[in-house]
VOTI-912790 format. One line per field, with one value per residue (C-alpha): residue number from 1; residue in one letter; x, y, z. Coordinates in Angstrom, 1 decimal. Last residue first. Layout:
// residues N
pos: c(NUM / ...)
code: c(A / ...)
xx: c(X / ...)
yy: c(Y / ...)
zz: c(Z / ...)
***
This chain:
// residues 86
pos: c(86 / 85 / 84 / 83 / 82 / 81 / 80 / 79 / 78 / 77 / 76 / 75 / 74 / 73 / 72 / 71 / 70 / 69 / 68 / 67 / 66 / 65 / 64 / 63 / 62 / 61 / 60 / 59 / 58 / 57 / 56 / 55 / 54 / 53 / 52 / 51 / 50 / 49 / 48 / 47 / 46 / 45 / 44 / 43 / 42 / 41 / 40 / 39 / 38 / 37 / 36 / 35 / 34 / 33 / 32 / 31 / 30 / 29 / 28 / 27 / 26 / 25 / 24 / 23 / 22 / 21 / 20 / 19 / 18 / 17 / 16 / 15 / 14 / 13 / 12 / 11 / 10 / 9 / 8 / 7 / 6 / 5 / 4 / 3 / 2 / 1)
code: c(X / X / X / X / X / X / X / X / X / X / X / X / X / X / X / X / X / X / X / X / X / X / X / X / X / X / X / X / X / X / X / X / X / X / X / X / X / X / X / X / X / X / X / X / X / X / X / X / X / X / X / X / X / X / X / X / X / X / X / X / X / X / X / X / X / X / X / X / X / X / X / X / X / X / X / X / X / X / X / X / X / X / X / X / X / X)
xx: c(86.3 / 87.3 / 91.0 / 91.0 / 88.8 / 91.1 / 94.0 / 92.5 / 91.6 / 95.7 / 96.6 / 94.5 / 95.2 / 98.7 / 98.8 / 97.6 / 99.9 / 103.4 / 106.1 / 109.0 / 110.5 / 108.5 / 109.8 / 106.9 / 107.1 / 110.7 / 113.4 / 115.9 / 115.4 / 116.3 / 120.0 / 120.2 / 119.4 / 122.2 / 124.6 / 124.2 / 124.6 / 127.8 / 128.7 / 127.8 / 125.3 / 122.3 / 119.6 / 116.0 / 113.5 / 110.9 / 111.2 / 107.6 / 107.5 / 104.3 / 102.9 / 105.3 / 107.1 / 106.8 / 109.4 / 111.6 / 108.2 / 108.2 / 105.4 / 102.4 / 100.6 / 97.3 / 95.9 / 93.3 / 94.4 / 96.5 / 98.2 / 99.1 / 100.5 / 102.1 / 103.9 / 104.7 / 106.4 / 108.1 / 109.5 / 111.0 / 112.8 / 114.2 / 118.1 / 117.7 / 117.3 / 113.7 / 111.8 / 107.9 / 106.8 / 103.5)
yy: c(81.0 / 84.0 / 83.1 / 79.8 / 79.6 / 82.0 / 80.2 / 77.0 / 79.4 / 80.4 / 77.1 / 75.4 / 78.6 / 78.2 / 74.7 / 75.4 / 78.1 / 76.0 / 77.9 / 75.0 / 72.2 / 73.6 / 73.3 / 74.1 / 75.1 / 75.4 / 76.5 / 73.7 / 75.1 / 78.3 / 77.1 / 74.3 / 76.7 / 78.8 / 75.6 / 75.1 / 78.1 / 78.3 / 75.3 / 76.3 / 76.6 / 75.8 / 74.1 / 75.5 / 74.8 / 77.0 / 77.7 / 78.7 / 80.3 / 79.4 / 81.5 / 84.5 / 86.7 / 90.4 / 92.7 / 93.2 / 93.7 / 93.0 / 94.7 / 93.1 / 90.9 / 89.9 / 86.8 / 86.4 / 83.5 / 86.5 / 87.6 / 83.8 / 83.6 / 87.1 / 85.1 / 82.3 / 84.5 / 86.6 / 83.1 / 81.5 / 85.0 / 85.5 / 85.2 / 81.4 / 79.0 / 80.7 / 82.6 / 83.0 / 83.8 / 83.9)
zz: c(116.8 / 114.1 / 114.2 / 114.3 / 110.8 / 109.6 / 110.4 / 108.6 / 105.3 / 104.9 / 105.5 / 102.6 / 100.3 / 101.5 / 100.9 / 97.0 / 96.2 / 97.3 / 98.3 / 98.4 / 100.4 / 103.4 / 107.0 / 110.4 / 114.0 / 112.8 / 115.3 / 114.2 / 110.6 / 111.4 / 113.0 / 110.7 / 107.6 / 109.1 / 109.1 / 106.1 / 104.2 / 106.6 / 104.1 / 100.7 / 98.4 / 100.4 / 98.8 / 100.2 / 102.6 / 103.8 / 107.3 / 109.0 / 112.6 / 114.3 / 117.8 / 116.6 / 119.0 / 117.9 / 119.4 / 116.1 / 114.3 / 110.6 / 108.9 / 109.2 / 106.2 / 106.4 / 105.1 / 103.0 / 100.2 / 97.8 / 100.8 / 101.9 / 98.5 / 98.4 / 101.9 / 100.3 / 97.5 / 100.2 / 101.9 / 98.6 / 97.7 / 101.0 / 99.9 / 100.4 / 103.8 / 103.8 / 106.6 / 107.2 / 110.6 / 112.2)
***
């Protein structure tokens, strides 16, 4: 999986801690990995090429949050684990 933000990265390490903190394990970022779900989370872009880059990400989206939220990663966090060990 993949966790990016339309911000300076903040938004998508603190999902990630939150993920963490629910089970999950974080890998180091692999330029050759090719993630099953790629997460966007959301932000407001300050200017125009801000924009368009969150279009860019955004359009690739398995998934777009409007903010890191402790609770759905919990939920999400448990659901891949379920997949995981079936």
């Amino acid at each position: 999986m993949s966790v990016l933000d339309t911000e300076d990265g903040t938004p998508s390490r603190r999902f990630s801690e939150m993920l963490s903190k629910a089970g999950a394990t974080l890998l180091e970022q692999s330029s050759d990995a090719d993630p099953d779900l790629r997460i966007v989370i959301r932000g407001a872009p300050a200017s125009a090429e801000a924009r368009r880059r969150a279009l860019v990400l955004e359009e690739a989206a398995d998934l777009i949050l409007g903010a890191p939220r402790p609770a759905f990663a919990r939920l999400f966090a448990s659901a891949c684990a379920a997949w995981v060990n079936d």
